[in-house]
Every structure is written in C-alpha cells, then in structure tokens.
PQR file of N, CA, C, O and H, with PARSE charges and radii, in Angstrom:
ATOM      1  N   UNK A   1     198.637  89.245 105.581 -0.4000 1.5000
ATOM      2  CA  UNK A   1     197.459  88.623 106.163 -0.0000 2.0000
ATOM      3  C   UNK A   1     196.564  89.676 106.811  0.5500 1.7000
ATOM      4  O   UNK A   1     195.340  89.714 106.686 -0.5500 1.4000
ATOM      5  N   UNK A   2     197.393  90.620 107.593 -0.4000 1.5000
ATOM      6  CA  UNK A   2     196.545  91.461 108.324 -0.0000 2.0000
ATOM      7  C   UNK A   2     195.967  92.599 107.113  0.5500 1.7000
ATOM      8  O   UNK A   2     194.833  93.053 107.268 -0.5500 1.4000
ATOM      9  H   UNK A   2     198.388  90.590 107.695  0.4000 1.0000
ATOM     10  N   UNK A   3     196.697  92.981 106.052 -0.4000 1.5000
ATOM     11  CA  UNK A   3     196.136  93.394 104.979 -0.0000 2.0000
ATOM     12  C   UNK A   3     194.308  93.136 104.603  0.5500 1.7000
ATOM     13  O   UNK A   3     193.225  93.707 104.477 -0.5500 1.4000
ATOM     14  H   UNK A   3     197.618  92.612 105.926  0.4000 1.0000
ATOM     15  N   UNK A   4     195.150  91.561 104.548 -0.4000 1.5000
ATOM     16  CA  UNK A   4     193.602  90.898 103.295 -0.0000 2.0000
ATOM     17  C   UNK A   4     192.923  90.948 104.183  0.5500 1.7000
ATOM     18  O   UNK A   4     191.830  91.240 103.698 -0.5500 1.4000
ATOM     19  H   UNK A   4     196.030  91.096 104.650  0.4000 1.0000
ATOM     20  N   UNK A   5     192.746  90.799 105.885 -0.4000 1.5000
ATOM     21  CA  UNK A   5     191.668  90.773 107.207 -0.0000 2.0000
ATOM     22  C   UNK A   5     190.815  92.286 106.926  0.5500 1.7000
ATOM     23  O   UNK A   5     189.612  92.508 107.063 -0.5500 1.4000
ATOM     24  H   UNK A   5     193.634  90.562 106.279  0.4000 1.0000
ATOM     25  N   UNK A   6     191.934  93.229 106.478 -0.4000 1.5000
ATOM     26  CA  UNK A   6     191.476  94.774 106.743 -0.0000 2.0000
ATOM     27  C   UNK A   6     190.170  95.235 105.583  0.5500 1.7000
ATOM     28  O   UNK A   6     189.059  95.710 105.820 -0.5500 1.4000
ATOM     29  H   UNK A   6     192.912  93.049 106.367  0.4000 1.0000
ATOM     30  N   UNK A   7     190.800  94.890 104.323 -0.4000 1.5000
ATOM     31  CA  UNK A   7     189.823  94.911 102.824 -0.0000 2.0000
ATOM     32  C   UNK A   7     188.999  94.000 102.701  0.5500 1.7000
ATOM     33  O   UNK A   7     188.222  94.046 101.748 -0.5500 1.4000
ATOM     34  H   UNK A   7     191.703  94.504 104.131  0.4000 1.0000
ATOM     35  N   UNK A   8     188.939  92.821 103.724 -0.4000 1.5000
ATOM     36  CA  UNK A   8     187.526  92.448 103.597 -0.0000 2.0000
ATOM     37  C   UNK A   8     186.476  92.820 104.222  0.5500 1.7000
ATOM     38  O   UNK A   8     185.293  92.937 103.902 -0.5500 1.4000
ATOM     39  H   UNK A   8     189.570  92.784 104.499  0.4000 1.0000
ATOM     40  N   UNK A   9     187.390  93.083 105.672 -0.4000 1.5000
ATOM     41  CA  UNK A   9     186.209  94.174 106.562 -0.0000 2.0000
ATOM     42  C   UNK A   9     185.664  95.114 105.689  0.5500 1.7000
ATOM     43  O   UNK A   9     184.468  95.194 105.407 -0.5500 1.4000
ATOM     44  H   UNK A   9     188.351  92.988 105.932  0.4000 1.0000
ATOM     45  N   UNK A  10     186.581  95.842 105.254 -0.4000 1.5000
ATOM     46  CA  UNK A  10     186.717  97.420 104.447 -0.0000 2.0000
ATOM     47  C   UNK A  10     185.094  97.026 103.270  0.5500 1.7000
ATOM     48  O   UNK A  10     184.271  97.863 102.899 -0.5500 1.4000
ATOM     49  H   UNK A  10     187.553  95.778 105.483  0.4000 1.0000
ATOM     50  N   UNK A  11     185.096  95.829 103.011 -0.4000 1.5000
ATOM     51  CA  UNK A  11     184.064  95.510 101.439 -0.0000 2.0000
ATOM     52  C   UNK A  11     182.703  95.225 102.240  0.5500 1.7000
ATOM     53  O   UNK A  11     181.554  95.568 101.960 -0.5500 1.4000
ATOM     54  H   UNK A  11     185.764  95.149 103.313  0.4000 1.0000
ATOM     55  N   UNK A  12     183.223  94.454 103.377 -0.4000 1.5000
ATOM     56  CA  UNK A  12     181.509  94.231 104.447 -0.0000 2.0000
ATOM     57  C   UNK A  12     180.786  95.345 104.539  0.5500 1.7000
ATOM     58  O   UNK A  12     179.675  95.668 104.117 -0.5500 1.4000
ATOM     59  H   UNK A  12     184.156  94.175 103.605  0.4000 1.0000
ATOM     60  N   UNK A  13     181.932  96.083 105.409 -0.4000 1.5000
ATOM     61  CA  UNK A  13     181.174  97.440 106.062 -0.0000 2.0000
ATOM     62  C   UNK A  13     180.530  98.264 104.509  0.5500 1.7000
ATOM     63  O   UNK A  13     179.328  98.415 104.291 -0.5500 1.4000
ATOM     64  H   UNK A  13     182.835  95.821 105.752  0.4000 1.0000
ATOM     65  N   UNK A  14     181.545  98.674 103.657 -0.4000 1.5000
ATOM     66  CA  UNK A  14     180.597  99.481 102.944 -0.0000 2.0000
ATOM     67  C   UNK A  14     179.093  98.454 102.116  0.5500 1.7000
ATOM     68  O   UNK A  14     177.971  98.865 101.821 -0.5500 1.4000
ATOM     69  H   UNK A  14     182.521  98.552 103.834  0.4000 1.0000
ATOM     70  N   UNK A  15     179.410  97.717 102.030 -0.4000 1.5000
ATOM     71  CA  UNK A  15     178.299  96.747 101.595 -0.0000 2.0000
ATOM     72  C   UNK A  15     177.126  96.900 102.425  0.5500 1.7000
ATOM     73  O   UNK A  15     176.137  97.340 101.839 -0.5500 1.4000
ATOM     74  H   UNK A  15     180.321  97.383 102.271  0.4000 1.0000
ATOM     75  N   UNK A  16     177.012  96.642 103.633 -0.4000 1.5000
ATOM     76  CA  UNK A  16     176.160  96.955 104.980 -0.0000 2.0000
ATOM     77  C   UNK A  16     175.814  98.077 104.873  0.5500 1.7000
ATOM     78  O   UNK A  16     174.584  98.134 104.834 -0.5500 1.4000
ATOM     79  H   UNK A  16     177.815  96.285 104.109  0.4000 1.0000
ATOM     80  N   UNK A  17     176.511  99.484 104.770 -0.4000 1.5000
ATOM     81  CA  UNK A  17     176.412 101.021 104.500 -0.0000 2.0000
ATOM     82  C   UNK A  17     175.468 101.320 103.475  0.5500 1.7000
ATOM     83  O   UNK A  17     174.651 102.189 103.782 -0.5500 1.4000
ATOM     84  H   UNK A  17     177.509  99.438 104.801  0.4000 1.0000
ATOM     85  N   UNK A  18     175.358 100.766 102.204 -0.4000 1.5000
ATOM     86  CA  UNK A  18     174.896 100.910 100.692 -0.0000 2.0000
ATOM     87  C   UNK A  18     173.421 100.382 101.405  0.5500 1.7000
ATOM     88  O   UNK A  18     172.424 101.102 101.466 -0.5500 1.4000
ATOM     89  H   UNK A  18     176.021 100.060 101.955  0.4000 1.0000
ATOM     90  N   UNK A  19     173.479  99.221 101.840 -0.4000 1.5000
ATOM     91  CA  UNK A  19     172.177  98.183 101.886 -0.0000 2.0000
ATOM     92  C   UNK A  19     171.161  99.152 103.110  0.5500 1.7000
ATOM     93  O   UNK A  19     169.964  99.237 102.836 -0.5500 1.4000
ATOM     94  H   UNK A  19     174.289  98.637 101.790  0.4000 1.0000
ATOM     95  N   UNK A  20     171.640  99.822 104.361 -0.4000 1.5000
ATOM     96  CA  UNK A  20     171.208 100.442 105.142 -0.0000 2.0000
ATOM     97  C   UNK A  20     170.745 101.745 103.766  0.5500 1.7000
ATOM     98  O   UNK A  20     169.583 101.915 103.397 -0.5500 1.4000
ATOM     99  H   UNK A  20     172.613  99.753 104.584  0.4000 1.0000
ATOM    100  N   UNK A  21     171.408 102.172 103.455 -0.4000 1.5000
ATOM    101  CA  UNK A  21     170.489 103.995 102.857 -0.0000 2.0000
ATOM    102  C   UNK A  21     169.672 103.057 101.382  0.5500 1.7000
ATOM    103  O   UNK A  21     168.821 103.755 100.830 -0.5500 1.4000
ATOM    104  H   UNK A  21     172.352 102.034 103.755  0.4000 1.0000
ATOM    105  N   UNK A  22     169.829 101.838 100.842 -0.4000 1.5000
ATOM    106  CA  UNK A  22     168.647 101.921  99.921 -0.0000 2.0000
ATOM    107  C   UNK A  22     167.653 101.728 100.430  0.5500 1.7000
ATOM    108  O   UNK A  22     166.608 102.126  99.913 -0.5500 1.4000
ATOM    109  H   UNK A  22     170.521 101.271 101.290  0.4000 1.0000
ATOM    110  N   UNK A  23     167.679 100.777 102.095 -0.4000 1.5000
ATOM    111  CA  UNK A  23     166.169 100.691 102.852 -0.0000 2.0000
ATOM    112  C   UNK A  23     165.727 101.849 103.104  0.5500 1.7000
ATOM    113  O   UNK A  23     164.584 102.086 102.710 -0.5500 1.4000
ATOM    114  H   UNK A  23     168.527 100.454 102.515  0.4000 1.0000
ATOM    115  N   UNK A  24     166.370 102.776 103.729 -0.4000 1.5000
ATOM    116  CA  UNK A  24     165.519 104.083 103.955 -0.0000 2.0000
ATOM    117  C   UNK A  24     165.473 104.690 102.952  0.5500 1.7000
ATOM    118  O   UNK A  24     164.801 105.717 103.051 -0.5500 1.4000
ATOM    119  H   UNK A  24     167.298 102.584 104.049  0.4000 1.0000
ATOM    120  N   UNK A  25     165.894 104.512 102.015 -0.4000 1.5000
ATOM    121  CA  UNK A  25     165.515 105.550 100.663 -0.0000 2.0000
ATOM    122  C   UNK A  25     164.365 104.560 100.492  0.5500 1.7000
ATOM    123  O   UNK A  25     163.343 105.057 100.966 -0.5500 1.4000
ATOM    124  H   UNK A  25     166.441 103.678 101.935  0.4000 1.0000
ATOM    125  N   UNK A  26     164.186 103.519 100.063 -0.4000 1.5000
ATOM    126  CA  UNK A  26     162.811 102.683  99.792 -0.0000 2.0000
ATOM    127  C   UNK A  26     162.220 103.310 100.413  0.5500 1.7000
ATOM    128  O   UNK A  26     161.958 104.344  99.799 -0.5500 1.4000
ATOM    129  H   UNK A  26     165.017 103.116  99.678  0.4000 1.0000
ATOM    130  N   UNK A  27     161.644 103.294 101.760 -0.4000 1.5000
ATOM    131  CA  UNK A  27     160.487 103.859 102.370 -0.0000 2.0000
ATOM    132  C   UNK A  27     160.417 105.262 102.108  0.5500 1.7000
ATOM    133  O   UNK A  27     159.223 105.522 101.953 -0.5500 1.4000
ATOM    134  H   UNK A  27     161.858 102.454 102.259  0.4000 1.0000
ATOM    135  N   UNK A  28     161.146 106.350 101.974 -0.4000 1.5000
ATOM    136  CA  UNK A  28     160.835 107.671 101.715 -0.0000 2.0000
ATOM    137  C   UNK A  28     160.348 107.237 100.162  0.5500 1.7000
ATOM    138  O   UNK A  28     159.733 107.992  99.409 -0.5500 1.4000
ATOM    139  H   UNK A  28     162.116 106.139 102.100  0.4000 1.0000
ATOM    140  N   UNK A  29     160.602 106.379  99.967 -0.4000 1.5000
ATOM    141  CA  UNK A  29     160.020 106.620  98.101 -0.0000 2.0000
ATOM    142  C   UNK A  29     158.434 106.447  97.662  0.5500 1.7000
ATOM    143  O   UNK A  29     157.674 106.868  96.790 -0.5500 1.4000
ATOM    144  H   UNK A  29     161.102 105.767 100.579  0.4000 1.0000
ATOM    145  N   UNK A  30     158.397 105.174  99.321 -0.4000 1.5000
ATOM    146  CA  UNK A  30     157.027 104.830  99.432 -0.0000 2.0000
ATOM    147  C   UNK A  30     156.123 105.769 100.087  0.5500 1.7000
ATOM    148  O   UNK A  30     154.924 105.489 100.104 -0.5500 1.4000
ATOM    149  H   UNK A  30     159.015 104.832 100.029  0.4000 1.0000
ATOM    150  N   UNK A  31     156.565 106.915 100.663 -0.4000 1.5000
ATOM    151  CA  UNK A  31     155.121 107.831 101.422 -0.0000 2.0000
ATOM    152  C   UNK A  31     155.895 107.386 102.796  0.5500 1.7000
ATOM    153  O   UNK A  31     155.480 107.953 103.807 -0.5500 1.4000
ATOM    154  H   UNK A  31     157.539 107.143 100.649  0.4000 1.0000
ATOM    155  N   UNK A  32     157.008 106.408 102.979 -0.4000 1.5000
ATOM    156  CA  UNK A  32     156.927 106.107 104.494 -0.0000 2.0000
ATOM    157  C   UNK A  32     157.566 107.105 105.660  0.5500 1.7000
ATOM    158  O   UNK A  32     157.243 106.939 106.836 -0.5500 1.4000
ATOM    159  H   UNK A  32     157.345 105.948 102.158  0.4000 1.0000
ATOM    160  N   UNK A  33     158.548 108.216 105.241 -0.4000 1.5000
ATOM    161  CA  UNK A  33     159.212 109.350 104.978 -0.0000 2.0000
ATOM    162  C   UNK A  33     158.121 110.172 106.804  0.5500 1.7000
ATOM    163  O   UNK A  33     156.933 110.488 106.738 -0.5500 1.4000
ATOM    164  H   UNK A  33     158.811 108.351 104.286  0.4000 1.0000
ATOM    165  N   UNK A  34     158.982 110.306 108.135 -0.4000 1.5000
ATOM    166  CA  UNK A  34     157.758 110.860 109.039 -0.0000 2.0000
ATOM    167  C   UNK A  34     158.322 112.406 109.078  0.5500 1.7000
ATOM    168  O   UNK A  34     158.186 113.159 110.042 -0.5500 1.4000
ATOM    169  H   UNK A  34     159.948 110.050 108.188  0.4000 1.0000
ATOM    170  N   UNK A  35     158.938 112.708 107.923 -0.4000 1.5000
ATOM    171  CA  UNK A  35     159.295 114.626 108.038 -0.0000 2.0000
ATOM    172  C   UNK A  35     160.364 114.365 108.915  0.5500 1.7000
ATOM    173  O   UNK A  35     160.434 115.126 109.881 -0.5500 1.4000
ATOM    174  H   UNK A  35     159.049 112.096 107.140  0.4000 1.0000
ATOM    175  N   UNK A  36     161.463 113.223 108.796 -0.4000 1.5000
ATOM    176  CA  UNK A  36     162.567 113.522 110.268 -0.0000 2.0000
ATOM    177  C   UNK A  36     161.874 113.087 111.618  0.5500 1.7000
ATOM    178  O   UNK A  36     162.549 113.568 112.527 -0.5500 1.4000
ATOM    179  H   UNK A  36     161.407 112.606 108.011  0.4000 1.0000
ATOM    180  N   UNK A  37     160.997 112.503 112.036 -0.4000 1.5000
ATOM    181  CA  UNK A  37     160.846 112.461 112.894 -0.0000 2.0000
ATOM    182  C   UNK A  37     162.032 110.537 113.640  0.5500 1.7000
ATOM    183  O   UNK A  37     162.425 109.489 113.128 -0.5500 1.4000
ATOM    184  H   UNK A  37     160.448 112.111 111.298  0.4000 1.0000
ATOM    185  N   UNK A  38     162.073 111.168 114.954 -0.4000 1.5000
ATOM    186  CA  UNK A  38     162.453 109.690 115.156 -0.0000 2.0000
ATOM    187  C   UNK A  38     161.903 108.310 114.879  0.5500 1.7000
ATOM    188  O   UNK A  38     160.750 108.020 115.198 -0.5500 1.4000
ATOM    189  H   UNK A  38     161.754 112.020 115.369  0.4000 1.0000
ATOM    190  N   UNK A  39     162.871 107.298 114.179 -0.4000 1.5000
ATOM    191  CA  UNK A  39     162.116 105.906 113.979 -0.0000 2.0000
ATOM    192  C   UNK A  39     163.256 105.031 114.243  0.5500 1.7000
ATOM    193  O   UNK A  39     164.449 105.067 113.940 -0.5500 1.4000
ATOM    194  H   UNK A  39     163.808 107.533 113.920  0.4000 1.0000
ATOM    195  N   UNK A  40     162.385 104.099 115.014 -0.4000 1.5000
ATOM    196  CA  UNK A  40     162.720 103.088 116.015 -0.0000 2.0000
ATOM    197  C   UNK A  40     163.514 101.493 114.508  0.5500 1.7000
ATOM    198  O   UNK A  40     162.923 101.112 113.497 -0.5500 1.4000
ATOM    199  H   UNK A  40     161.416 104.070 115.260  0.4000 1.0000
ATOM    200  N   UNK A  41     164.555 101.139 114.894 -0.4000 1.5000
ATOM    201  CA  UNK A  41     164.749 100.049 114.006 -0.0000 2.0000
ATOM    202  C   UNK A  41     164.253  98.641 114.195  0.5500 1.7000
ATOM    203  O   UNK A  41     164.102  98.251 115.353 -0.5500 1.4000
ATOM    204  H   UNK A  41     165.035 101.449 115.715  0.4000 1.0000
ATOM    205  N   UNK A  42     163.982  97.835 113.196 -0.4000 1.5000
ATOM    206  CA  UNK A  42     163.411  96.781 113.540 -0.0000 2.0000
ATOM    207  C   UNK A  42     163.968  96.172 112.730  0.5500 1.7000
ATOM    208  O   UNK A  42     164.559  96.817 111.864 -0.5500 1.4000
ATOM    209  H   UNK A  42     164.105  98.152 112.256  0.4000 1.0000
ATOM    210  N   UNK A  43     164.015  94.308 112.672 -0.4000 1.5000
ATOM    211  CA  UNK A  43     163.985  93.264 112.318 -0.0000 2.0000
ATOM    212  C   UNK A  43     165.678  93.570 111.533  0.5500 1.7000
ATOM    213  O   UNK A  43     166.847  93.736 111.880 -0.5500 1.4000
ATOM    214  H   UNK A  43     163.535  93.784 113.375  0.4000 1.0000
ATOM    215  N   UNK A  44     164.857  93.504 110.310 -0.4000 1.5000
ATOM    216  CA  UNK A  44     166.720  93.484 109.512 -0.0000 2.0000
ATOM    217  C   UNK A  44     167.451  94.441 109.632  0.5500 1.7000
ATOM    218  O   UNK A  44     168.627  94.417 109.994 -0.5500 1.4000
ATOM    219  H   UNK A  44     163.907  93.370 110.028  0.4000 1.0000
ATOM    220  N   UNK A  45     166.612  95.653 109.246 -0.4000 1.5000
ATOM    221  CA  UNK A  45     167.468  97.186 109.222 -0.0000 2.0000
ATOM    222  C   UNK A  45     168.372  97.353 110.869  0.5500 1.7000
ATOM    223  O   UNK A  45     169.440  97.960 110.956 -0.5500 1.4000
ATOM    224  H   UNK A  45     165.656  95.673 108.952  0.4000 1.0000
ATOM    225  N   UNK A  46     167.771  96.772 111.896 -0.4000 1.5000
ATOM    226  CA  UNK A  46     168.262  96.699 112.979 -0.0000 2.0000
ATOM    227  C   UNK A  46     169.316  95.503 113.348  0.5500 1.7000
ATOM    228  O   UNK A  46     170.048  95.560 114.336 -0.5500 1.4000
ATOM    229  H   UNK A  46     166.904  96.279 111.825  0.4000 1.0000
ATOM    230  N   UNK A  47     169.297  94.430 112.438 -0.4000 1.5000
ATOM    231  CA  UNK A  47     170.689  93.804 112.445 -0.0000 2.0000
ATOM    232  C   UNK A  47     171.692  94.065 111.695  0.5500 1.7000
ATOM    233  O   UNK A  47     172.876  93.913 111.997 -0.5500 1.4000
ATOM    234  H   UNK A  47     168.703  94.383 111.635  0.4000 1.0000
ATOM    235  N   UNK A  48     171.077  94.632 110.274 -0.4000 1.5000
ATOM    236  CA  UNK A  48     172.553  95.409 110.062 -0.0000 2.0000
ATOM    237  C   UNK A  48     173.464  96.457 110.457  0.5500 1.7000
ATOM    238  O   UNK A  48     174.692  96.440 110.369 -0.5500 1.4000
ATOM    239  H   UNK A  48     170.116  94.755 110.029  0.4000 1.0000
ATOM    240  N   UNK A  49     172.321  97.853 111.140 -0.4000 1.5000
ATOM    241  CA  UNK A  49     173.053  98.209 111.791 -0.0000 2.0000
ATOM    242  C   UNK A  49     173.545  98.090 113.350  0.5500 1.7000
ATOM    243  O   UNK A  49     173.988  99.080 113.931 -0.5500 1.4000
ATOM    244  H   UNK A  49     171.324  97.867 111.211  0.4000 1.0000
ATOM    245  N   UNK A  50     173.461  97.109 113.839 -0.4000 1.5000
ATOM    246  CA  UNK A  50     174.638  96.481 114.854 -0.0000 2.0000
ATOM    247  C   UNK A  50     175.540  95.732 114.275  0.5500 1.7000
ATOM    248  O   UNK A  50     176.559  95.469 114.915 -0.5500 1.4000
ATOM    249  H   UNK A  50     173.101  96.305 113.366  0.4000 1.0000
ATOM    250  N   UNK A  51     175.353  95.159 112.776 -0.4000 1.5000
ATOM    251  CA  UNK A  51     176.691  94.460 112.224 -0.0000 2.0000
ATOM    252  C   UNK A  51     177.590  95.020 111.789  0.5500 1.7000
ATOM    253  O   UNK A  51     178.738  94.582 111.866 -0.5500 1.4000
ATOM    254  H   UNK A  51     174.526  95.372 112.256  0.4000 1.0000
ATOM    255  N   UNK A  52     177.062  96.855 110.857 -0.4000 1.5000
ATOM    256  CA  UNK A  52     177.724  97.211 110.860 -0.0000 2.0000
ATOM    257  C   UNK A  52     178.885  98.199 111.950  0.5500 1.7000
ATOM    258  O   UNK A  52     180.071  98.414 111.699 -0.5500 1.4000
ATOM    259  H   UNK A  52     176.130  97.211 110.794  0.4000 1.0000
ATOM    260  N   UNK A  53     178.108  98.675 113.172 -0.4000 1.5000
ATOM    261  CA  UNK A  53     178.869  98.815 114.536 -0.0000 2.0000
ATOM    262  C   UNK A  53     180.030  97.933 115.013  0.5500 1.7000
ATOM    263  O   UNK A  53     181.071  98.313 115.548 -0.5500 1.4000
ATOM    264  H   UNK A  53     177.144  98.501 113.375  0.4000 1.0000
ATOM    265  N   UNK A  54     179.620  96.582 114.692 -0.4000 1.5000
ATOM    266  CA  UNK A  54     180.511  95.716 115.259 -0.0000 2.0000
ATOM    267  C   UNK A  54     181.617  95.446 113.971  0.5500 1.7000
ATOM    268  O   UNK A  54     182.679  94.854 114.165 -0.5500 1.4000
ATOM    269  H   UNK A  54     178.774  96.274 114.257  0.4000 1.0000
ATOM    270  N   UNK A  55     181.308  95.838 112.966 -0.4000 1.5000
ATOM    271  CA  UNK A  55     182.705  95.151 111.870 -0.0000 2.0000
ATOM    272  C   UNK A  55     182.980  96.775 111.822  0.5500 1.7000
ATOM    273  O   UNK A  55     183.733  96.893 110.856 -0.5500 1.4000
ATOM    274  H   UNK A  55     180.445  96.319 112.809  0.4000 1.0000
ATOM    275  N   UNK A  56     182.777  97.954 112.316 -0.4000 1.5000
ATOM    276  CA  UNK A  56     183.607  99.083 112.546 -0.0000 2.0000
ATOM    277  C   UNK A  56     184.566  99.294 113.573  0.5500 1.7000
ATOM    278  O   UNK A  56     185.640  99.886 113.460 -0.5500 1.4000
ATOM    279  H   UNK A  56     182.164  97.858 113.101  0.4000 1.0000
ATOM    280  N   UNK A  57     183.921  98.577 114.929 -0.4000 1.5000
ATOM    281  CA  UNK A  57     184.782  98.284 115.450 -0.0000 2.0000
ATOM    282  C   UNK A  57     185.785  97.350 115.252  0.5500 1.7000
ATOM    283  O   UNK A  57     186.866  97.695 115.730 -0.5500 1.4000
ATOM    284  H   UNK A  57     183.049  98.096 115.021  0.4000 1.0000
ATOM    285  N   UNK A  58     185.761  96.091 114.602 -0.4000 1.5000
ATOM    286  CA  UNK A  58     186.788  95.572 114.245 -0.0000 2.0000
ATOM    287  C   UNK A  58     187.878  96.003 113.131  0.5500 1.7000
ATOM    288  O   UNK A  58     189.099  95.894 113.018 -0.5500 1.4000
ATOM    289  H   UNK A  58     184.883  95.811 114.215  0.4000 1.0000
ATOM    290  N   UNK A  59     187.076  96.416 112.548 -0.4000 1.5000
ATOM    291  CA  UNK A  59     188.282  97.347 111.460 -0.0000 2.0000
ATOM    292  C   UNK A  59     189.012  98.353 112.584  0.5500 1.7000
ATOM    293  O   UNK A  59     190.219  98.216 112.781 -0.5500 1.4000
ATOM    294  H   UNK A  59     186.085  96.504 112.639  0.4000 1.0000
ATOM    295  N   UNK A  60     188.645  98.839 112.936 -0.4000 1.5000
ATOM    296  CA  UNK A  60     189.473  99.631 114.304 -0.0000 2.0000
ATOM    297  C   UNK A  60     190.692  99.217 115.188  0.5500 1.7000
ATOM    298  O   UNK A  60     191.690  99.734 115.690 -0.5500 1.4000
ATOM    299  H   UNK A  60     187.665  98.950 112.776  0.4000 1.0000
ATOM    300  N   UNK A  61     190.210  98.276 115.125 -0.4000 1.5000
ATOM    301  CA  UNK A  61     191.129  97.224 116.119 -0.0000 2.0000
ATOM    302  C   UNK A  61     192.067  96.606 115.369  0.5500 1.7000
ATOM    303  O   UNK A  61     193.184  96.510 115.879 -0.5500 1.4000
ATOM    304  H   UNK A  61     189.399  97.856 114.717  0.4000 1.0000
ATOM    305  N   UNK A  62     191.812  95.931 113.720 -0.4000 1.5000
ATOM    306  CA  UNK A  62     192.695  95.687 112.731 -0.0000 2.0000
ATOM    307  C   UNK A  62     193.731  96.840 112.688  0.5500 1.7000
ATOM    308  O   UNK A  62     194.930  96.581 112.577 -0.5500 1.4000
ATOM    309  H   UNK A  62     190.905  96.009 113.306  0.4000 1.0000
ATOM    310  N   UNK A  63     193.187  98.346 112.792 -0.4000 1.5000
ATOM    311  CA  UNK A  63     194.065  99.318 111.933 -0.0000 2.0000
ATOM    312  C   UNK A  63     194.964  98.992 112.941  0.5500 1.7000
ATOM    313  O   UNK A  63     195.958  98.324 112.658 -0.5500 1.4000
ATOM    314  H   UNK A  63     192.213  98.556 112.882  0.4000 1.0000
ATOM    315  N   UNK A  64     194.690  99.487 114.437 -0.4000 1.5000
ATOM    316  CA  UNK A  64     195.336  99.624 115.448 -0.0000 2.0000
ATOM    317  C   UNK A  64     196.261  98.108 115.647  0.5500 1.7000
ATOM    318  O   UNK A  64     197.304  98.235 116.289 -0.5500 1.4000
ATOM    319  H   UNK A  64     193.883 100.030 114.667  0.4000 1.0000
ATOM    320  N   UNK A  65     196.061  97.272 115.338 -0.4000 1.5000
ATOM    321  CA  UNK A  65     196.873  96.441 115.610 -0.0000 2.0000
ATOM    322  C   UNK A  65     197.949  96.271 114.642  0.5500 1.7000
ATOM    323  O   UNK A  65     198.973  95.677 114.978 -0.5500 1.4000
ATOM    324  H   UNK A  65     195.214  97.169 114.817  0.4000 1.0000
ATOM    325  N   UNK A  66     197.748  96.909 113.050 -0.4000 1.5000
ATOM    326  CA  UNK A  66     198.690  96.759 112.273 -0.0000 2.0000
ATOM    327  C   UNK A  66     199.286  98.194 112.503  0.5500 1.7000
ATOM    328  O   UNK A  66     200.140  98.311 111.624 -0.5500 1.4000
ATOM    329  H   UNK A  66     196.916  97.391 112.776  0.4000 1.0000
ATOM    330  N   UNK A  67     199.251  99.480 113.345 -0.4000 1.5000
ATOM    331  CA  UNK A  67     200.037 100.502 113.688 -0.0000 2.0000
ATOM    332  C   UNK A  67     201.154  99.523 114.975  0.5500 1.7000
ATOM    333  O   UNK A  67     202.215 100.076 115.260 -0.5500 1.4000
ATOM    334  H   UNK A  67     198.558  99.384 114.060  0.4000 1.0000
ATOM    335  N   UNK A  68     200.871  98.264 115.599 -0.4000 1.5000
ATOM    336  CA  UNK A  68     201.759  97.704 116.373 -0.0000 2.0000
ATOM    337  C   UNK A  68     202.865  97.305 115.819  0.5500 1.7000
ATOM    338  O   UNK A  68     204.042  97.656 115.906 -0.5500 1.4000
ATOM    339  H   UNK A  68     200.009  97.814 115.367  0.4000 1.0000
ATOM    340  N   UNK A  69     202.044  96.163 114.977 -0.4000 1.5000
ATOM    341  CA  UNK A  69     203.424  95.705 114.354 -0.0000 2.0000
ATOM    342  C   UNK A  69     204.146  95.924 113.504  0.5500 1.7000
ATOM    343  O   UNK A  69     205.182  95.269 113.391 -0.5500 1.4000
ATOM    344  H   UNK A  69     201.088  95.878 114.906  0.4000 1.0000
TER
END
C-alpha cells in the first residue's frame, strides 16, 4: 500500500515538473525570455509550483515512513 501511495506521488510530481519547464520554455520561445532576470509567478505556473513543493514533501514523509516500518 505504502508502495502504490509512493509511485503515484512519484508520477504527480514528475508530471507537475515536465508541465512547469514546457511553460517557461513556451515563453522563452515567445520573445518572453528577460536575459535571467527575476520573474515573479502567477496564476497557474504559481499553483503548480506550490503543488509541486507540497507532493515533495509528501513523498518525503512516505519514504521516511516506509524506512519505519
């Protein structure tokens, strides 16, 4: 059980990961690209990455709890 909990996290997170770098590759493709400068997240790009923060931390807590038992 704690397995199948771990590989579905494991399929979210990289799913979330993929979907975060094709948005910023979109905009560098478009001219949107500020040379590196800092940019602020908004709307979606900014809920995925707190979703993906938060299902990293839970995979964390999965590993660690299956090093318990």
């Amino acid at each position: 059980m704690l397995a199948l909990a771990q590989i579905s996290v494991s399929i979210i997170i990289i799913a979330l990961i993929l979907l975060q770098k094709k948005s910023s590759g979109m905009g560098a493709m478009m001219g949107g690209e500020n040379g590196g400068a800092y940019q602020t997240r908004r709307g979606l790009e900014k809920l995925l990455y707190y979703a993906t923060i938060l299902l990293i931390v839970v995979f964390a807590g999965l590993a660690l709890l299956g090093l318990l038992l």
